[in-house]
N, C-alpha and C positions, 0 to 999 in steps of 0.2 A: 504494500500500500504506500502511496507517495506520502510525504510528509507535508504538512500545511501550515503557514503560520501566518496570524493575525495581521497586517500591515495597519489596520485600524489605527493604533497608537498613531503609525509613522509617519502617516498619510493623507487622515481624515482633520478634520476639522479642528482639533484642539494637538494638532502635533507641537504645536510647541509649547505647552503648556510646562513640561515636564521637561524642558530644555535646561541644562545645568552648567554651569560657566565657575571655572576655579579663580577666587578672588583672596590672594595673600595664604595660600593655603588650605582655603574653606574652598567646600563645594558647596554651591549654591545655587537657588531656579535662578534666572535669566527676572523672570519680571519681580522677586522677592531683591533681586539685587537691585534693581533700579526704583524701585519700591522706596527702598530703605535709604539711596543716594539723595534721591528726589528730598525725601524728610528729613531729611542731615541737613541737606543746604538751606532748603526754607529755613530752618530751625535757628540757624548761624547766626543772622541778624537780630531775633528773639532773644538767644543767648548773650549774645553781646551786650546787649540792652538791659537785659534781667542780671550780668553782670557789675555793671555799676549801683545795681540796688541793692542784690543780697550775697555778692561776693563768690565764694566758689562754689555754691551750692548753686549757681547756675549752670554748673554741668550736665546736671539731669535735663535742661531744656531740651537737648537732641535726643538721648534715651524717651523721655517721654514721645516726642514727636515721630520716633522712628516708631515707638511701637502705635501711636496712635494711625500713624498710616500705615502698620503692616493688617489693622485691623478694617480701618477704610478699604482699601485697596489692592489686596492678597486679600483677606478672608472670605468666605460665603455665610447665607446665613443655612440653617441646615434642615429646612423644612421649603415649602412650596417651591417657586422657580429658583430657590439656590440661586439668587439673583447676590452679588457686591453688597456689601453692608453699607459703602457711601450711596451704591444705587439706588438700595432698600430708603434709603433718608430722604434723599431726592425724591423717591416718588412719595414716600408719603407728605413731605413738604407739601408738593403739586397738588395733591388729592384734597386739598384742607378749599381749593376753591370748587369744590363738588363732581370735581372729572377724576376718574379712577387713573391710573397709570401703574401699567405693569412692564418693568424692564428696558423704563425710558418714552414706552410708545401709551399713547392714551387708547382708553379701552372706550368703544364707539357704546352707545346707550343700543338696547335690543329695538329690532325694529316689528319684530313679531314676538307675541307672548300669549302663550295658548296656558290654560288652565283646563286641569282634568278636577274631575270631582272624585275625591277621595272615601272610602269608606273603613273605618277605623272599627271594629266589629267588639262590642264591652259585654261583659255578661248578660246586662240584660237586654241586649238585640243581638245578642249572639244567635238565635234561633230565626230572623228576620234578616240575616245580612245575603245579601246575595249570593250566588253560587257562580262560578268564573267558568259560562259555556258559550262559545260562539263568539260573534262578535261585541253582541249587546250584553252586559254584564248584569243589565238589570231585568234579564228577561225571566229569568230563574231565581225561586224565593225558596228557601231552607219550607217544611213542612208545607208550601203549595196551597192548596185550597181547601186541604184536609180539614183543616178546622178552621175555615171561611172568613180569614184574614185577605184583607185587599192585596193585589199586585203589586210592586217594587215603585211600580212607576206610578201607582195613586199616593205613595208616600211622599212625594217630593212637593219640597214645600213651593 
């Protein structure tokens, strides 16, 4: 039998996700590296600043900033679209003027909206709920005519 292997990773659409660039001896992703450059340099002028007020304890200015944008901009969040956690912000920003937004793009209002009639069936219409035969659900009633209760459809209010 031939042997097969994946190209998926290598190929498709997220190939370089998982691309790794050696930086001073560390192996690192490619966008965690620039990630973190990007948040350094912002941070520099913040630093510098926050240095003349509280002296060396300005050095945490870049550690914080790096990690606050490894958490913007590397992270996911880890439910629904697994969408950016700065993207997740941004939209919910957006959505506060009443337009939904998922993943940057606004979600259109429905243009058709069909409601079906539900029947919830509780003890005591348990013996009155319809039977599920054919098309019409309400053609078929639990004990019938047997004991001379109206049809499904004289029930409806």
């Amino acid at each position: 039998m031939p042997v097969v292997y994946d190209l998926t990773g290598l190929t498709g659409r997220r190939r370089n996700e998982n691309r790794r660039m050696v930086v001073a001896t560390f192996e690192v992703k490619r966008h965690t590296f620039l990630v973190s450059a990007a948040s350094f340099a912002v941070s520099l002028p913040v630093a510098g600043l926050a240095g003349l007020l509280v002296g060396i304890w300005a050095l945490f200015v870049p550690v914080i900033a790096i990690i606050a944008g490894l958490w913007l901009w590397d992270s996911r969040q880890r439910r629904g679209l697994e969408l950016l956690n700065g993207q997740a912000i941004v939209d919910s920003r957006r959505a506060r003027n009443g337009e939904l937004y998922a993943a940057g793009q606004p979600i259109p209002k429905p243009q058709l909206v069909m409601h079906q009639r539900q029947f919830i069936p509780t003890p005591a219409t348990a013996e009155r709920a319809p039977i599920a035969r054919g098309r019409n659900n309400l053609s078929q009633v639990r004990g019938g005519s047997r004991r001379g209760r109206k049809s499904a459809e004289a029930h409806r209010p």
